[in-house]
C-alpha positions, 0 to 999 in steps of 0.5 A, a space after each residue: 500500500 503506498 502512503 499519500 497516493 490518495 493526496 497527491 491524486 486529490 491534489 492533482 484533481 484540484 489542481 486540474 479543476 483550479 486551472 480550468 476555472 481560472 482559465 474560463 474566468 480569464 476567457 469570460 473577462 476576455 469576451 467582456 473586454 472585447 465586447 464592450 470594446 467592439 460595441 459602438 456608442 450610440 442612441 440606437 435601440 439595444 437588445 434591451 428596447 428588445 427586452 423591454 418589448 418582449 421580442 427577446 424572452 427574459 427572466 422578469 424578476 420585477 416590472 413597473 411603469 418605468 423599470 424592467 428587472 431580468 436575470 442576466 444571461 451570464 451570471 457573474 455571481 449566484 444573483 445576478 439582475 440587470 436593471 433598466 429604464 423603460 425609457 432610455 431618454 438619452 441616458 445611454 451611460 451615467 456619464 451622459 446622465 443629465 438632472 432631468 434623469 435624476 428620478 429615473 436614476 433613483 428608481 433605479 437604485 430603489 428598484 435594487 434594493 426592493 429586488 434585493 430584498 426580494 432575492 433574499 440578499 439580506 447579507 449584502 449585495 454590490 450595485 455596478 454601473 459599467 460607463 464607457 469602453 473602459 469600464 466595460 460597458 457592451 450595452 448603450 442603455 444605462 444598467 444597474 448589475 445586482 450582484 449578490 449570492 456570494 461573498 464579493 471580492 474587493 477591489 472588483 475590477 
């Protein structure tokens, strides 16, 4: 009987498991990058105005008159909602907010902390806004991305 096999085969599983995780969160922040840099900003309809008509399925986890909350397709944490305006109004990215925007600005972060409280995520959750091609924006519609579900790391980006 040889002593340690048992570790050194475990330790090899998890190393095995360890490179593969680490290589697809490497190619999912890759495909990212690479979206939010190939996407053009504009004011023309998104997939969200498709969303928000029902012509592309999502999973609603909250609607109103002014708001649409969906889960994401590619999750980045056990929960993970998208927040939109029903209107865009201009409000393609925070850095183009004007003070007309502000109460739909504060539906927003209001319509986060009801889907949250919704979602269970009573221990914390993160509110991210990407702005622009170096924050990682693919989707010229403003968005808020609720994360939460897991403990968040720090610093995010």
């Amino acid at each position: 009987m040889r002593s340690g096999t048992g570790n050194d085969d475990k330790s090899k599983r998890i190393a095995v498991i360890s490179s593969h995780f680490a290589t697809h969160k490497a190619s999912m922040a890759s495909s990212e990058k690479e979206a939010a840099l190939s996407a053009v900003p504009s004011d023309s309809p998104t997939i969200f105005d498709k969303i928000i008509n029902k012509e592309i399925p999502s999973k609603v986890v909250f609607e109103d008159d002014q708001v649409l909350a969906f889960r994401d397709i590619s999750p980045q944490a056990p929960t993970h909602i998208l927040i939109i305006p029903k209107v865009k109004d201009g409000l393609t990215g925070l850095s183009k907010a004007e003070e007309r925007h502000i109460d739909i600005l504060g539906r927003l972060l209001y319509t986060a902390k009801l889907v949250a409280k919704q979602e269970g995520l009573d221990d914390g959750f993160r509110i991210v806004i990407n702005d622009g091609p170096d924050g990682c924006q693919s989707v010229y519609h403003i968005h808020l991305h609720l994360l939460g579900g897991r403990q968040l790391n720090w610093p995010p980006g």
